[in-house]
N, C-alpha and C positions, 0 to 999 in steps of 0.2 A: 511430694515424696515423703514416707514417713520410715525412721529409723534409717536400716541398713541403706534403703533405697536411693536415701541422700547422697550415700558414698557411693552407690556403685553408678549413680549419674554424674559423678566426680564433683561431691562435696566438698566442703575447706580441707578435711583430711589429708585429699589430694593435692592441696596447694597449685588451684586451677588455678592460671595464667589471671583469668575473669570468670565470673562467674556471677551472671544474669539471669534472672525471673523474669515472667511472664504477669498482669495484672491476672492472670484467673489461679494461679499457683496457690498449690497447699503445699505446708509444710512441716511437719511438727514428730515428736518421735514416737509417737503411732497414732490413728485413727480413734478422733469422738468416737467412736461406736464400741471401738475395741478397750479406749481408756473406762469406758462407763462400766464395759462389761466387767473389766476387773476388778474394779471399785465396788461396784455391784456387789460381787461375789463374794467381797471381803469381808462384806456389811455380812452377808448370809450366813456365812461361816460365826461369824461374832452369836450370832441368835440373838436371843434377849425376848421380851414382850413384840406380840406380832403386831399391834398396836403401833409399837413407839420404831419397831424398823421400818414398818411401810413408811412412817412420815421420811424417817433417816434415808432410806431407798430413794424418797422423791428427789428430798433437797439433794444428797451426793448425786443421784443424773442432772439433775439441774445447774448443777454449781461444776460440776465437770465438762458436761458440755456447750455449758458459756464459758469456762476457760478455754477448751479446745478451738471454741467459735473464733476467739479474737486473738488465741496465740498461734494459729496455724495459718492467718492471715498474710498474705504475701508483704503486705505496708508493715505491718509489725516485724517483720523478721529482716527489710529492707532497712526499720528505722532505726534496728538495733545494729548495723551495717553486719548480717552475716549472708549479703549478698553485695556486688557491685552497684545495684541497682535495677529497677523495674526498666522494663524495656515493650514497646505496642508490638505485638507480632508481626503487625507489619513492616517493621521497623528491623527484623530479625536480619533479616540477609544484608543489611546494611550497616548493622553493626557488627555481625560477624567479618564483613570483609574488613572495614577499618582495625578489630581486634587481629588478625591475622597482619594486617600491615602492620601493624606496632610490633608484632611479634617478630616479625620478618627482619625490622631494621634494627635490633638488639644486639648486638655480636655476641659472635658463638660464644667467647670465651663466656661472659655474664649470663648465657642464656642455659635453662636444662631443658631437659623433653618436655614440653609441655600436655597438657590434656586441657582440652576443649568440650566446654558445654555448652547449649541453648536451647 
């Protein structure tokens, strides 16, 4: 998910109950493609010698999306705990039901509406 996306698949904002990834999950607050383009652009607008921005042009896509590569990575954003933990999808319906039985045996009084992702 990137940016808003995060929250409206009920990111920490929402104060999910749990909140579980997938090992193939992206996630970061927008898209290599779209970070480079802005970057990009930034560079353009600056001008300068056409020479000395193409080099600048290279390294800023280079150096952006190798940051984007390794901080939209699910392990990275797992090891920095702003998820529960990585979970095998096949594994999904099994831990969903265990997360719903914990939630189940909570009394009302301590418990609020929860919202549920996977």
């Amino acid at each position: 998910s990137y940016g808003a996306g995060n929250y409206g698949m009920c990111g920490r904002g929402f104060a999910p109950s749990f909140l579980f990834a997938w090992p193939t999950a992206e996630l970061a607050t927008m898209s290599a493609d779209i970070a480079t383009n802005v970057m990009l652009e930034l560079r353009r607008q600056k001008g300068g010698d056409p020479d000395k921005m193409q080099a600048d042009m290279a390294r800023i896509e280079a150096q952006v999306r190798a940051q984007y590569g390794e901080q939209s990575d699910p392990y990275y954003a797992t090891s920095r705990l702003w998820d529960d933990g990585l979970i095998e999808p096949g594994q999904t319906r099994d831990i969903l039901g265990l997360c719903l039985a914990i939630i189940s045996s909570v009394p009302e009084a301590g418990r609020h509406t929860p919202v549920f992702r996977m």
